[in-house]
C-alpha positions as CSV (number, residue, x, y, z in Angstrom):
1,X,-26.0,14.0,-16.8
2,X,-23.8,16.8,-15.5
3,X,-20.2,15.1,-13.6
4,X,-20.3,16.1,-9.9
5,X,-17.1,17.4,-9.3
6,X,-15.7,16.6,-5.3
7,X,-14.0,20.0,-5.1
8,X,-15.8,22.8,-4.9
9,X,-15.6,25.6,-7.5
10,X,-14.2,28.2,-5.6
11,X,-11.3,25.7,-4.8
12,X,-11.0,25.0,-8.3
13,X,-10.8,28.9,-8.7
14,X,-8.2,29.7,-6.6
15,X,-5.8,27.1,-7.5
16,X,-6.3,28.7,-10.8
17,X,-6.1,31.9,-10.2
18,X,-2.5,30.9,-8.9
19,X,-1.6,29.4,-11.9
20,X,-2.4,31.7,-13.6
21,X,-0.6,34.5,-11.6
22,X,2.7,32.6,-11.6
23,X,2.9,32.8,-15.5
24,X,1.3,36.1,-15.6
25,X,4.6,37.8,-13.0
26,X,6.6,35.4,-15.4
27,X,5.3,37.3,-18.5
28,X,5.3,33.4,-19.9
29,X,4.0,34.1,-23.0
30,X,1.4,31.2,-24.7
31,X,3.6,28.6,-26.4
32,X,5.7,28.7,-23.2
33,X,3.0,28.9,-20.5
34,X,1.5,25.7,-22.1
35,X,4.8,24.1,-22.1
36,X,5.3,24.6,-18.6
37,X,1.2,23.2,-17.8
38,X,1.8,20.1,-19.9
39,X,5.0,19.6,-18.0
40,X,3.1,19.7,-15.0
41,X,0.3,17.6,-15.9
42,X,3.2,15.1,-17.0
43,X,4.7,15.4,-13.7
44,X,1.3,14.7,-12.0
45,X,0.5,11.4,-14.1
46,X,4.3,10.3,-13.3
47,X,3.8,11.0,-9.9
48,X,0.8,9.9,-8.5
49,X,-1.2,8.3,-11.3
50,X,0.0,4.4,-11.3
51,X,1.7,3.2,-14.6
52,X,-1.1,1.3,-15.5
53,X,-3.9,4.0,-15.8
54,X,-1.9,6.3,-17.0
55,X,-2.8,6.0,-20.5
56,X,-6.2,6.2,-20.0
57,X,-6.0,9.0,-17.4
58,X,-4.3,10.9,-20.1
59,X,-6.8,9.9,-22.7
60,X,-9.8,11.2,-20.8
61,X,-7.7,14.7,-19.6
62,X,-7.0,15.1,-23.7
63,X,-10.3,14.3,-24.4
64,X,-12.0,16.5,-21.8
65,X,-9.2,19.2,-22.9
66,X,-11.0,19.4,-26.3
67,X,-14.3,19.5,-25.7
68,X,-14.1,22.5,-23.0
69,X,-12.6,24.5,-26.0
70,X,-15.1,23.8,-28.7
């Protein structure tokens, strides 16, 4: 059974899209531009993910991280 997402895709898209842009003006190349995502995604978990589910928060995003590049 397909995961029903709350956000729309065309939200999804354009916070992407902005992502993307900021590295592409930044001319980030790959090892950097996935430096400066995992240090976000660490940010996030710090932030506003509470110490307690953070592992397993993480877990899932690795997980689901993996199988959208098989």
């Amino acid at each position: 059974m397909p995961i029903q997402s709350k956000y729309s895709n065309k939200q999804v898209e354009q916070i992407v899209d902005q992502l993307i842009d900021v590295l592409t003006q930044q001319q980030a190349p790959v090892d950097l531009s996935l430096m400066c995502l995992g240090n976000s995604i660490t940010h996030i978990l710090k932030e506003h993910v509470p110490e307690n589910k953070r592992q397993a928060v993480a877990e899932n995003f690795s997980k689901a991280l993996v199988q959208s590049v098989k």
